[in-house]
Backbone as JSON Lines, residues from 0, in Angstrom:
{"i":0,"aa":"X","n":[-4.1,-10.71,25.42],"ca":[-3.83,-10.49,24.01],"c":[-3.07,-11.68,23.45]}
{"i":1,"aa":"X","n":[-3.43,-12.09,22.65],"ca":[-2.8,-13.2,21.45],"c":[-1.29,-12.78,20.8]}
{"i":2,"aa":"X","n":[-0.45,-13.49,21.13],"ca":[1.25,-12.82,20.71],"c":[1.68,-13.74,19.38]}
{"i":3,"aa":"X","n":[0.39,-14.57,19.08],"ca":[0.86,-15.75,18.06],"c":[0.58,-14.98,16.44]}
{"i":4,"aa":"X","n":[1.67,-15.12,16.2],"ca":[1.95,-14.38,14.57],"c":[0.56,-14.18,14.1]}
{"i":5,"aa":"X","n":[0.6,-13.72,12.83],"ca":[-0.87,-13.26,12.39],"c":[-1.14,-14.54,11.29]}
{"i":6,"aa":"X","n":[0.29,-14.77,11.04],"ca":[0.04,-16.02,9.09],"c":[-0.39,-17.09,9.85]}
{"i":7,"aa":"X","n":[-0.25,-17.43,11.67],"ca":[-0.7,-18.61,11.97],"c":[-2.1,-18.56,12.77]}
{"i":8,"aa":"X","n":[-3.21,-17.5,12.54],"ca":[-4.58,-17.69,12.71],"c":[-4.81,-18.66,12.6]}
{"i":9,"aa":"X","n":[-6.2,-18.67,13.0],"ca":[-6.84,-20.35,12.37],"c":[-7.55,-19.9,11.88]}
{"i":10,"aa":"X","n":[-8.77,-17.96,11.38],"ca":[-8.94,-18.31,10.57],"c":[-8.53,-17.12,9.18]}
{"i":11,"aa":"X","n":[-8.86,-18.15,8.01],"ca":[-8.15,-17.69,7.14],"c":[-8.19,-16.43,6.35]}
{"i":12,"aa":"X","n":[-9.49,-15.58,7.02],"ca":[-9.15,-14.67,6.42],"c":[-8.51,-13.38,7.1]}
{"i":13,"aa":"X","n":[-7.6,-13.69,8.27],"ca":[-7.17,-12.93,8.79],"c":[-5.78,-13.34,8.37]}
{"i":14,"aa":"X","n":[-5.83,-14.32,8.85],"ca":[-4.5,-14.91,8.21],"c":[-3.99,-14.78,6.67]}
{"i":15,"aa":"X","n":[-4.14,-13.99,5.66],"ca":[-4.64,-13.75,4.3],"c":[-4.8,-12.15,4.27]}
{"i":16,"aa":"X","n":[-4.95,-11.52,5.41],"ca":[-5.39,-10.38,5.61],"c":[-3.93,-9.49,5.19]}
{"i":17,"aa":"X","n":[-2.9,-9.91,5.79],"ca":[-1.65,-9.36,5.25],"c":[-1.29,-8.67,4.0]}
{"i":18,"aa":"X","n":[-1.3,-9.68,2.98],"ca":[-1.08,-10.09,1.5],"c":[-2.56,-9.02,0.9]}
{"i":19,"aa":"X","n":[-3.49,-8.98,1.45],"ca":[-4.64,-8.08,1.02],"c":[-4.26,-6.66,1.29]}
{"i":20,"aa":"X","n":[-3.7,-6.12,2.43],"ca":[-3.46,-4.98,2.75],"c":[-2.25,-4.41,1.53]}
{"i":21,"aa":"X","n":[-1.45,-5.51,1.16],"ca":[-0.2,-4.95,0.1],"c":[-0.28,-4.61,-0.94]}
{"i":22,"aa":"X","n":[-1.33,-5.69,-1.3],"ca":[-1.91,-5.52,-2.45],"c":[-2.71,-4.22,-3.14]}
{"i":23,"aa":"X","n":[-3.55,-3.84,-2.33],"ca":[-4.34,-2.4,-1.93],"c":[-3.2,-1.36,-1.94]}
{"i":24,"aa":"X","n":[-2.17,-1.15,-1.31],"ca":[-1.52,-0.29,-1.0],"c":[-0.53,-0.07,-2.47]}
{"i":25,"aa":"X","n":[-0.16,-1.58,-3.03],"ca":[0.44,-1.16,-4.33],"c":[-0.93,-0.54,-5.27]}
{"i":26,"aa":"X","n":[-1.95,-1.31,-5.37],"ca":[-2.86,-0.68,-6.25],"c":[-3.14,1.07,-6.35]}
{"i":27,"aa":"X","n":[-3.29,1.23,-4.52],"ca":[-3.1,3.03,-3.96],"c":[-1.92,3.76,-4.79]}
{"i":28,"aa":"X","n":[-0.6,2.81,-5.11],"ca":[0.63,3.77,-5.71],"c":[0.3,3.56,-6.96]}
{"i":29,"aa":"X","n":[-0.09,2.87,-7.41],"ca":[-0.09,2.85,-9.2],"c":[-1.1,4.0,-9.71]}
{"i":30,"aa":"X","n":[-2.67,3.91,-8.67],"ca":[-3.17,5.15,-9.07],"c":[-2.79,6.7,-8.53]}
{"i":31,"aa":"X","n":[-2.1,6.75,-7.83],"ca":[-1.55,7.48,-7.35],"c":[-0.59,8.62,-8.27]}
{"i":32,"aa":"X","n":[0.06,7.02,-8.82],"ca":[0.96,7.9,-10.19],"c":[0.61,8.12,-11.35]}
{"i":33,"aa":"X","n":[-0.39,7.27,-11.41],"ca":[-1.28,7.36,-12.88],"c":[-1.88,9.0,-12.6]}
{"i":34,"aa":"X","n":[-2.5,9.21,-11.74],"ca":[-3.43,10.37,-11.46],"c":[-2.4,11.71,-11.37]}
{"i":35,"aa":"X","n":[-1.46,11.19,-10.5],"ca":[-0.37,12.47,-10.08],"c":[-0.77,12.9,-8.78]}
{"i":36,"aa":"X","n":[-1.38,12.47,-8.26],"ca":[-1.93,12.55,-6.2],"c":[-1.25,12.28,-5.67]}
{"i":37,"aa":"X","n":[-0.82,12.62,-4.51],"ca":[-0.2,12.25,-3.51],"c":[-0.9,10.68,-2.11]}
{"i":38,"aa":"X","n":[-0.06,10.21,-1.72],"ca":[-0.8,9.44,-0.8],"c":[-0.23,9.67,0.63]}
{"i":39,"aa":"X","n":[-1.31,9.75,1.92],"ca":[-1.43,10.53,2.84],"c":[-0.66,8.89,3.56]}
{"i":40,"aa":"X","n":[0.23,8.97,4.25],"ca":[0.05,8.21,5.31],"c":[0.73,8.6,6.84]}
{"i":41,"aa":"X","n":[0.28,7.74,7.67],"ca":[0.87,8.02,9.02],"c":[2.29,7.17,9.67]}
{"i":42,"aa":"X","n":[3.36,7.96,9.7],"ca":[4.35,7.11,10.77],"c":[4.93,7.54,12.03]}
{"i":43,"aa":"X","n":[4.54,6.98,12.62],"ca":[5.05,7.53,14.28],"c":[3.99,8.21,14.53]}
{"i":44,"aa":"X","n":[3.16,8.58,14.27],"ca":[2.21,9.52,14.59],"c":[2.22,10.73,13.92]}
{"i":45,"aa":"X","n":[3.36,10.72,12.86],"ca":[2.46,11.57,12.31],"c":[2.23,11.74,10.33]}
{"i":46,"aa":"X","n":[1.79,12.91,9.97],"ca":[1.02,12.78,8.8],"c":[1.93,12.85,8.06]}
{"i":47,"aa":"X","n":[2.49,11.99,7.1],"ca":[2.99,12.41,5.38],"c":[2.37,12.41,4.08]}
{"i":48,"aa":"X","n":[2.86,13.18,3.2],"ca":[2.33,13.21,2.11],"c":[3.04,12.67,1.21]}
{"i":49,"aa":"X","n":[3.19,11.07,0.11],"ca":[4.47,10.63,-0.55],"c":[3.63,10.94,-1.89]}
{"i":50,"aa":"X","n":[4.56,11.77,-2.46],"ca":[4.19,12.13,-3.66],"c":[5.2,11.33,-5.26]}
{"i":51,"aa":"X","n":[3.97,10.73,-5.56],"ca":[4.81,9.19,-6.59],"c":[5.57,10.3,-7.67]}
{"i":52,"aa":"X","n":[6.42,9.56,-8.5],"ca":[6.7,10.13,-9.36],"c":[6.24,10.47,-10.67]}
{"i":53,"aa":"X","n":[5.6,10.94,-11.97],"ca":[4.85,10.76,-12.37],"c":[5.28,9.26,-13.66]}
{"i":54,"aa":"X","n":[4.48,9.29,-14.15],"ca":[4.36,7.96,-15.17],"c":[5.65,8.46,-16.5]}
{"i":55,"aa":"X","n":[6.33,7.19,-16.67],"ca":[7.41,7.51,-17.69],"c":[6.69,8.12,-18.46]}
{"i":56,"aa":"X","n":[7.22,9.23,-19.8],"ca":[6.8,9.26,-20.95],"c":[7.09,8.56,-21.72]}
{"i":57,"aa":"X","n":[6.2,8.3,-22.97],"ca":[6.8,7.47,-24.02],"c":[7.82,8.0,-24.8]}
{"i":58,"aa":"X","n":[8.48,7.18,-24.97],"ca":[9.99,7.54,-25.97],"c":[9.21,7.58,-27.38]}
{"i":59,"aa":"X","n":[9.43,8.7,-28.54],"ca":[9.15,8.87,-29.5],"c":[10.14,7.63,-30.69]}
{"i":60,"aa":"X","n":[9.18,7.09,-31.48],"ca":[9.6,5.74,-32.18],"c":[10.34,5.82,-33.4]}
């Protein structure tokens, strides 16, 4: 197995692969809260449910 960091691949789209996964995962919370869904994920093995908060309301003008 390869122990050499992931940002120093040689190639680049693994190396790039990082920054893609975060990206996705913020996009997952924005609709998440837009919608009012929960998002499922796993730690340690096991299942959570993080439920966003919902979207500010607008302040009346």
């Amino acid at each position: 197995m390869n122990k050499q960091p992931i940002e120093q691949a040689r190639d680049r789209d693994l190396r790039l692969s990082q920054r893609a996964l975060r990206r996705a995962a913020q996009r997952a919370h924005e609709l998440a809260k837009t919608t009012g869904t929960a998002i499922v994920v796993s730690r340690d093995g096991a299942i959570e449910y993080l439920t966003p908060k919902p979207p500010d309301a607008p302040t009346p003008g």
